[in-house]
C-alpha positions as protocol buffer text, in pm:
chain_id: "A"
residue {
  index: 1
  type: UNK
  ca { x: 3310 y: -4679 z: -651 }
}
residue {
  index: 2
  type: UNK
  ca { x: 2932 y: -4681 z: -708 }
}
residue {
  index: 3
  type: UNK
  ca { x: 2705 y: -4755 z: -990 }
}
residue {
  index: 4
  type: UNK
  ca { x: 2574 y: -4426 z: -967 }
}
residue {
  index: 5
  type: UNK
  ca { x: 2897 y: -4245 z: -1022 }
}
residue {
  index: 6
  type: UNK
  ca { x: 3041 y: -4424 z: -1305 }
}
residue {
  index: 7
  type: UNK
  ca { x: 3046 y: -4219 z: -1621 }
}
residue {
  index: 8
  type: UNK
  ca { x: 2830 y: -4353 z: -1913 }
}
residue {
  index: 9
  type: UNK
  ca { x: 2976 y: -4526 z: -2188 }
}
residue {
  index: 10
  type: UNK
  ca { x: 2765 y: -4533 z: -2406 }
}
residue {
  index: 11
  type: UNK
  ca { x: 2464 y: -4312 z: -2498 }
}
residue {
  index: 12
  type: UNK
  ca { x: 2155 y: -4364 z: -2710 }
}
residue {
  index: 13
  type: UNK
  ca { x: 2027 y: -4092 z: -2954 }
}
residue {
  index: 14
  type: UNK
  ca { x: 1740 y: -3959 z: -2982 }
}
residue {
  index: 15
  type: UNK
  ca { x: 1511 y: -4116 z: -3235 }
}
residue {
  index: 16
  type: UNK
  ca { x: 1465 y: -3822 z: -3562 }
}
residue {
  index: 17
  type: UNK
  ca { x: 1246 y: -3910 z: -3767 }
}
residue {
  index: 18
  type: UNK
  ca { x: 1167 y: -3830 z: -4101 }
}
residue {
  index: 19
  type: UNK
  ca { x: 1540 y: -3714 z: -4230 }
}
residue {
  index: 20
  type: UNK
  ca { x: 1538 y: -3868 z: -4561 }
}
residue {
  index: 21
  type: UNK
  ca { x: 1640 y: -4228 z: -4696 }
}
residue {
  index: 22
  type: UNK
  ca { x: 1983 y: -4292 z: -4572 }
}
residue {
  index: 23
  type: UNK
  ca { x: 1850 y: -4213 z: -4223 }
}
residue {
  index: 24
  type: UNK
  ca { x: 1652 y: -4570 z: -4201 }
}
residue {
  index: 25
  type: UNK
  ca { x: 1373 y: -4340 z: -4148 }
}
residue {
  index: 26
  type: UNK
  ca { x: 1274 y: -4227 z: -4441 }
}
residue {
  index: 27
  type: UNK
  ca { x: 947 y: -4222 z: -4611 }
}
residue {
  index: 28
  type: UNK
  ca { x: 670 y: -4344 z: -4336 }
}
residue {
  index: 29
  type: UNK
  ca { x: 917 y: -4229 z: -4073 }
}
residue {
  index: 30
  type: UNK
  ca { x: 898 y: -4568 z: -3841 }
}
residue {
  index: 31
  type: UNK
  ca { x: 492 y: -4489 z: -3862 }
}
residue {
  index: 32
  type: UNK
  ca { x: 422 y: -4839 z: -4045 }
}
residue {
  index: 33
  type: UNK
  ca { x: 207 y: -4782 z: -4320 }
}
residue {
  index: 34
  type: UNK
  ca { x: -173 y: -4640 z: -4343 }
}
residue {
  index: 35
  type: UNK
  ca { x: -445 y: -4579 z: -4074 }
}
residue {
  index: 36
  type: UNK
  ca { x: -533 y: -4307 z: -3851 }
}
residue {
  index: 37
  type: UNK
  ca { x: -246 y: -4385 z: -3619 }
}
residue {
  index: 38
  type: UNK
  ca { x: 3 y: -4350 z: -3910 }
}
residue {
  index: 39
  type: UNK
  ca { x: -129 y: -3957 z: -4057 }
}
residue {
  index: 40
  type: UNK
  ca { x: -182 y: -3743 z: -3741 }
}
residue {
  index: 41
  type: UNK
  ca { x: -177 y: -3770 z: -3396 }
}
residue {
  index: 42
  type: UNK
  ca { x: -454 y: -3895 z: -3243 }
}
residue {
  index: 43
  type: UNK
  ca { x: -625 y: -3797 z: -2879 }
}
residue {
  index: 44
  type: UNK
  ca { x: -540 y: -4009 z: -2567 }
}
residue {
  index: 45
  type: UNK
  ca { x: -862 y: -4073 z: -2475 }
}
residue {
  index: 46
  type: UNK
  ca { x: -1029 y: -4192 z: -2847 }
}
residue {
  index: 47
  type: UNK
  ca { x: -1183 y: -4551 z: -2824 }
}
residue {
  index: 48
  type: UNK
  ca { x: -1178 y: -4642 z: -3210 }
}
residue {
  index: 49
  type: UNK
  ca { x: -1502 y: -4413 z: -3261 }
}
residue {
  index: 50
  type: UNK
  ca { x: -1675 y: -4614 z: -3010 }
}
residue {
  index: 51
  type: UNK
  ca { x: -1868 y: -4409 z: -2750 }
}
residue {
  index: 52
  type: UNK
  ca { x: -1581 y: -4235 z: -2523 }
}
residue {
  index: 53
  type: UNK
  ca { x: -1645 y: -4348 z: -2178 }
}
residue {
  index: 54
  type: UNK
  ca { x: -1687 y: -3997 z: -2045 }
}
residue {
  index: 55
  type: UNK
  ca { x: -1980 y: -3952 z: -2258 }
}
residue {
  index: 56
  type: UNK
  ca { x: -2083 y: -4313 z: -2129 }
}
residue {
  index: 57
  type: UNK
  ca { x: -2102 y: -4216 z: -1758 }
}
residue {
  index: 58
  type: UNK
  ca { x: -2432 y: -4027 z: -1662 }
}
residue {
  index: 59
  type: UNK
  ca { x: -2312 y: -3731 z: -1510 }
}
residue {
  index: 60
  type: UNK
  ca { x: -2278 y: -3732 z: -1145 }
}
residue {
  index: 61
  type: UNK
  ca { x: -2449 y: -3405 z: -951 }
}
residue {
  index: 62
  type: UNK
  ca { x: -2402 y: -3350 z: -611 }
}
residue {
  index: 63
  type: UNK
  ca { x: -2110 y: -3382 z: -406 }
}
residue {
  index: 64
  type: UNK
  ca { x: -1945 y: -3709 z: -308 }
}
residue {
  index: 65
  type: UNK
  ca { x: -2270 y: -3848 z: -475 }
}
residue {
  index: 66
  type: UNK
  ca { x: -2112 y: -4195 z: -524 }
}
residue {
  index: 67
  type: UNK
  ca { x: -1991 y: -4266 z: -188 }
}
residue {
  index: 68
  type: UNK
  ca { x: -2069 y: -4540 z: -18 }
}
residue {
  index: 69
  type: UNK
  ca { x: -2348 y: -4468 z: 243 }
}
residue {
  index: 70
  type: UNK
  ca { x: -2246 y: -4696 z: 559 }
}
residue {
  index: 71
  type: UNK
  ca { x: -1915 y: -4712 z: 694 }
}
residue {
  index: 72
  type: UNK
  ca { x: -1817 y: -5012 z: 798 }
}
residue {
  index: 73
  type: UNK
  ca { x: -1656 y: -4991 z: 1212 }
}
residue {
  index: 74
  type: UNK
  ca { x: -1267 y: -5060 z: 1289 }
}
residue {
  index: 75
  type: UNK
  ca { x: -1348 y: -5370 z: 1445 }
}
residue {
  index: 76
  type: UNK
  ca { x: -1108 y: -5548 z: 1750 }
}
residue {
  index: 77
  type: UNK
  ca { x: -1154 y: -5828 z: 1948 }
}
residue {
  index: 78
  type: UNK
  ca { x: -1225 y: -5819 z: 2358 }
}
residue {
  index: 79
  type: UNK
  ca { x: -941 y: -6103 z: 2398 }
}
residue {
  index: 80
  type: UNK
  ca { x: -677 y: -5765 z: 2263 }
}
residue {
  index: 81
  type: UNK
  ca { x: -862 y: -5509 z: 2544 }
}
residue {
  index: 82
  type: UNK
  ca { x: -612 y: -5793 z: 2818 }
}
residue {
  index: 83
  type: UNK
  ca { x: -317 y: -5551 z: 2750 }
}
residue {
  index: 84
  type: UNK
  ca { x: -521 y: -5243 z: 2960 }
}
residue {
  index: 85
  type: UNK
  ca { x: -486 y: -5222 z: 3296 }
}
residue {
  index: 86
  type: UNK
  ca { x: -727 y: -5288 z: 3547 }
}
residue {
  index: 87
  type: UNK
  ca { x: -1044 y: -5038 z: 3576 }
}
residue {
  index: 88
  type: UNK
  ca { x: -864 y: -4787 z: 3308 }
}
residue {
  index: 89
  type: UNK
  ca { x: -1140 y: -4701 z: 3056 }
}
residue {
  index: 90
  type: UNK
  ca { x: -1109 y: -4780 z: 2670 }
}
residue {
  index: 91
  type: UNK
  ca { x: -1192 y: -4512 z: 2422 }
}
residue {
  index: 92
  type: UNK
  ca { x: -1049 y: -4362 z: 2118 }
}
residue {
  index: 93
  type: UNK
  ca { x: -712 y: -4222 z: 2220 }
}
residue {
  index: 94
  type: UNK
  ca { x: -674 y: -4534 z: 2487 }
}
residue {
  index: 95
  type: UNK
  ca { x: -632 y: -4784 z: 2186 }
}
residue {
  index: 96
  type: UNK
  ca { x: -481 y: -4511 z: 1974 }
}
residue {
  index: 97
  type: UNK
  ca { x: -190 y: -4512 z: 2188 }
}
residue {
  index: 98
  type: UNK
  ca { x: -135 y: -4856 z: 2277 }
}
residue {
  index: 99
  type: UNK
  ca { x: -126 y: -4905 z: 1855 }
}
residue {
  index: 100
  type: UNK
  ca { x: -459 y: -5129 z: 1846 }
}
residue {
  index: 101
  type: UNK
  ca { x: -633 y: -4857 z: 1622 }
}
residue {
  index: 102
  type: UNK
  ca { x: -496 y: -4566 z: 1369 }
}
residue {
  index: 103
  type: UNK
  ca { x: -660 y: -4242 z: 1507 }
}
residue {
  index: 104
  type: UNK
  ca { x: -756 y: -4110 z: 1170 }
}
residue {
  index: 105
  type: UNK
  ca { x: -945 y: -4390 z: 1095 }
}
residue {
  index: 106
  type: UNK
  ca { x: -1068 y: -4489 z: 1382 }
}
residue {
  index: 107
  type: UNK
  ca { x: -1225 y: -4146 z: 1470 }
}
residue {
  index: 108
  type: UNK
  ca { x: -1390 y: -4141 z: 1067 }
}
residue {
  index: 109
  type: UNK
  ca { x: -1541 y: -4483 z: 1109 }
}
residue {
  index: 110
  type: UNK
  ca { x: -1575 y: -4539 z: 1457 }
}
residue {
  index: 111
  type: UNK
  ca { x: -1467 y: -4854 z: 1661 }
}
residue {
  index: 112
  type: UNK
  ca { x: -1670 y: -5177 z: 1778 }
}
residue {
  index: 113
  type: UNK
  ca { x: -1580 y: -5404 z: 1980 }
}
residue {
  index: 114
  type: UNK
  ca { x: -1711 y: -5806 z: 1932 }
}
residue {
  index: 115
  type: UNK
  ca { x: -1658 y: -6086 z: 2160 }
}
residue {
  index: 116
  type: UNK
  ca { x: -1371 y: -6319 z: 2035 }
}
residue {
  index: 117
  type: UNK
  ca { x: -1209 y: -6367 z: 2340 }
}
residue {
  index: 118
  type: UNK
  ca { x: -1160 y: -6365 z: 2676 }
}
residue {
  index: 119
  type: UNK
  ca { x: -1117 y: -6080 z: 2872 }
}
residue {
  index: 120
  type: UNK
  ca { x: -934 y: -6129 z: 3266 }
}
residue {
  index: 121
  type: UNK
  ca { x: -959 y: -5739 z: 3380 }
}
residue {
  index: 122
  type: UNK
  ca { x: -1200 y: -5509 z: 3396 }
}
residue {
  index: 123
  type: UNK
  ca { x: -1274 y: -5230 z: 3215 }
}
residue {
  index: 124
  type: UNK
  ca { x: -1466 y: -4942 z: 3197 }
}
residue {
  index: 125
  type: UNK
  ca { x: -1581 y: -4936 z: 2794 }
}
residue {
  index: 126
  type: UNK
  ca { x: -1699 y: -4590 z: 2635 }
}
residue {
  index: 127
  type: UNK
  ca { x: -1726 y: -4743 z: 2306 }
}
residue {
  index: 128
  type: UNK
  ca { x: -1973 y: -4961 z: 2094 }
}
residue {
  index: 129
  type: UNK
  ca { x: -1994 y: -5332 z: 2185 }
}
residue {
  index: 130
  type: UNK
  ca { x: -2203 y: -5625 z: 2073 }
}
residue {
  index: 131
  type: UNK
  ca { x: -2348 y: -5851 z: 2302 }
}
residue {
  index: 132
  type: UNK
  ca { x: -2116 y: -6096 z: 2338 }
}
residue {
  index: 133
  type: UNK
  ca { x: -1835 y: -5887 z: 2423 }
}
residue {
  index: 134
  type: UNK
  ca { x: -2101 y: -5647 z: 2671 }
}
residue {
  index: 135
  type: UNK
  ca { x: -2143 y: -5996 z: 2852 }
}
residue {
  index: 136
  type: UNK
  ca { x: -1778 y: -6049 z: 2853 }
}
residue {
  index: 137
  type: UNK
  ca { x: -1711 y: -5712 z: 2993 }
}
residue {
  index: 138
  type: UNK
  ca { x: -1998 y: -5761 z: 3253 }
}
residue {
  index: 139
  type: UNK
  ca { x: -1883 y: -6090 z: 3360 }
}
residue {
  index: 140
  type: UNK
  ca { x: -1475 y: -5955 z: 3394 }
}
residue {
  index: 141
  type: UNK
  ca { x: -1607 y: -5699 z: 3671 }
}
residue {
  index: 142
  type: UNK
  ca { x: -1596 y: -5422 z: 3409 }
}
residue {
  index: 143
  type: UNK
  ca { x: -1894 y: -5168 z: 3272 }
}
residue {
  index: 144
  type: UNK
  ca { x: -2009 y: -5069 z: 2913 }
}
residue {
  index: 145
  type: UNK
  ca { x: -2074 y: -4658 z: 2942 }
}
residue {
  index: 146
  type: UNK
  ca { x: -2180 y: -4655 z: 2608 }
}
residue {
  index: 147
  type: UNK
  ca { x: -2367 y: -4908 z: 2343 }
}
């Protein structure tokens, strides 16, 4: 037996409003009494006659106008490049597949690589590096292609 398949035993009825006295609905039908909320329906969006906030915003022309204009690089570490081995070269699709990076991402953004770390193999780098990690690189017996 599951919760799911149990029948129900007991159901709730819909709320009717406005069906006379002996309904305990009667009159203001569960409205409360007076105000704007209590005679007609009233839009979503209405901020108590304040100015509504789409009339607030200026209006925004031209497309993906408020974007932000620098993305900021998928960033790793050269102490994570250790799990390579020796003189294979590190792009994209190398870190993409050894789940370092998400390809979608990484490929939007880009990917740098900074120089926490120590790096024991080397590596031939086709991606953007700061100068620590370039030394790093250098100094493992690998090459930077690209910068």
């Amino acid at each position: 037996m599951n919760l799911n398949s149990i029948e129900k035993l007991k159901t709730k009825k819909k709320k009717r409003l406005g069906l006379g006295h002996g309904s305990g609905r009667g009159k203001t039908s569960g409205r409360g009494t007076k105000g704007q909320k209590a005679r007609n329906s009233i839009p979503l969006d209405f901020e108590g006659g304040a100015l509504p906030l789409t009339k607030r915003l200026p209006f925004l022309r031209g497309k993906g106008r408020n974007k932000s204009l620098s993305k900021n690089p998928y960033i790793l570490n050269v102490g994570l490049l250790n799990i390579f081995p020796k003189g294979s070269s590190i792009d994209i699709d190398s870190l993409a597949k050894k789940n370092l990076v998400e390809m979608g991402i990484a490929k939007k953004v880009g990917v740098k690589i900074l120089g926490s770390g120590d790096l024991k193999v080397a590596l031939k780098v086709k991606l953007s590096v700061s100068k620590g990690a370039e030394e790093k690189i250098k100094k493992a017996g690998g090459e930077v292609l690209q910068s």
